[in-house]
C-alpha positions in Angstrom: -23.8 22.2 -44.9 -21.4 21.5 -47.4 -17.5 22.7 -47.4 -16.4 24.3 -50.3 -13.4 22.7 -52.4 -10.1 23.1 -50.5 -9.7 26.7 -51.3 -6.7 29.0 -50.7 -9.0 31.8 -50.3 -12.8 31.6 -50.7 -14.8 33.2 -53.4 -17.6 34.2 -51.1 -16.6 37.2 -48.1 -18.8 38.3 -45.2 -17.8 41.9 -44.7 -17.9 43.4 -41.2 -18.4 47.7 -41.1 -19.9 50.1 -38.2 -21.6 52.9 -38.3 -22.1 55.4 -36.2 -25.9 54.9 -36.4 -28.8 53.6 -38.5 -29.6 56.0 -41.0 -26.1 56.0 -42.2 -26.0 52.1 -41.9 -29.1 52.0 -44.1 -28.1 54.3 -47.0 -24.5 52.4 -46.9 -26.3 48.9 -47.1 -28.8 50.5 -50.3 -25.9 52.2 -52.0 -24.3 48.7 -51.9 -27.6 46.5 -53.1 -28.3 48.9 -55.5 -24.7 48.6 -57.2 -24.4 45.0 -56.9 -21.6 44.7 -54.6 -23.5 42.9 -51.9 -25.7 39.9 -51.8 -27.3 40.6 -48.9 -26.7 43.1 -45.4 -27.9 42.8 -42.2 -28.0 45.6 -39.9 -27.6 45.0 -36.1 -28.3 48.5 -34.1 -27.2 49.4 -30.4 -23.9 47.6 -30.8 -21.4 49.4 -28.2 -17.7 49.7 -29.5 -14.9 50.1 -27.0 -11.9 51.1 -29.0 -8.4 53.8 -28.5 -9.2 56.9 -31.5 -6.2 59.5 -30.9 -4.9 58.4 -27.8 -8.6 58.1 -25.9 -10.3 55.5 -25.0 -13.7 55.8 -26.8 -17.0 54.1 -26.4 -19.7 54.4 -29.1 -23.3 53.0 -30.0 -22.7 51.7 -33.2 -25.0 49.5 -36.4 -23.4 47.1 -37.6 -23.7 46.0 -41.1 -23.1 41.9 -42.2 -22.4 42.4 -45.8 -22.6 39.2 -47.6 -20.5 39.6 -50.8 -18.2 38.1 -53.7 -14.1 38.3 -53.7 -15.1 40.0 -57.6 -16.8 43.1 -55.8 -14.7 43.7 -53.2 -12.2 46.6 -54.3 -15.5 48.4 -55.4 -17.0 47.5 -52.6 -14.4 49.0 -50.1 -14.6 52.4 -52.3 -18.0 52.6 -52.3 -17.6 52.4 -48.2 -15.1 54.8 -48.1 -17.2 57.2 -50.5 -20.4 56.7 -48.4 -19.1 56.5 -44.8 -19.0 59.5 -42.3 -15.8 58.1 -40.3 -12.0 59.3 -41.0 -10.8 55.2 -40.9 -13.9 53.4 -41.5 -14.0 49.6 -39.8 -13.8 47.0 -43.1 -13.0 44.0 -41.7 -13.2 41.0 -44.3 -13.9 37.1 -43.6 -13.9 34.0 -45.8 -17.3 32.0 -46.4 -15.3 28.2 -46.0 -18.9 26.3 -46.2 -22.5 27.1 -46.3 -25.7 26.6 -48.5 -24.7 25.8 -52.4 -28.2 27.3 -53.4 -27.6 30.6 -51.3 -23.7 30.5 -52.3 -24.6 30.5 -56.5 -28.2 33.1 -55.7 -25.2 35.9 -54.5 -23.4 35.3 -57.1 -26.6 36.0 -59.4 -27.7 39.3 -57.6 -24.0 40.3 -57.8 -23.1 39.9 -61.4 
C-alpha cells in the first residue's frame, strides 16, 4: 500500500452517513453516483445506533452508507445529502484517505470529474 505525499489534508475522503433504512440509503447512494460526487458507496444494513435526540436516549436500525469521494465534491456532496435525506441533522461524518491503492486512488478521481 503506498502513503500518499505528506499531506496536510488528503485529497481523497471516505464519507460516513445513516439512514434510517435501505431504500433511502439506496436512492441517496444513486443520487450521488449519478452526479459524480462519489466514487463508490457501500451500504451496510441492520446497523443499530445508540445516540441522545432531544433529551432521549434513542436506539435505531440504521444502513450505513461508505461513500468514497474527492475533497472537490464534497460541498455538493453534503447538499445533495441534506436535499435527499429524511433526518432533521443528518450524520456526515468525513475522514481522510492517508494511503491506499494509486490505481483505485486516480480511477475515483476519473468517475468523479
Amino acid at each position: 500500500m503506498k502513503k500518499l505525499d505528506n499531506l496536510q489534508s488528503s485529497p481523497f475522503k471516505v464519507v460516513f452517513v445513516t439512514c434510517p433504512n435501505t431504500i433511502e440509503a439506496e436512492n441517496i447512494a444513486r443520487i450521488l453516483i449519478n452526479n459524480k460526487l462519489a466514487a463508490c458507496v457501500n451500504i451496510i444494513n441492520n446497523l443499530k445506533s445508540i445516540f441522545t435526540w432531544k433529551e432521549n436516549v434513542e436506539i435505531y436500525e440504521e444502513s450505513l452508507l461508505i461513500i468514497k469521494t474527492t475533497e472537490e465534491r464534497l460541498d455538493q456532496l453534503e447538499e445533495t445529502i441534506k436535499k435527499y435525506h429524511s433526518y432533521t441533522v443528518p450524520e456526515v461524518i468525513v475522514m481522510d484517505i492517508k494511503a491506499g491503492n494509486l490505481d483505485y486512488l486516480k480511477w475515483m478521481v476519473e468517475v468523479t470529474t
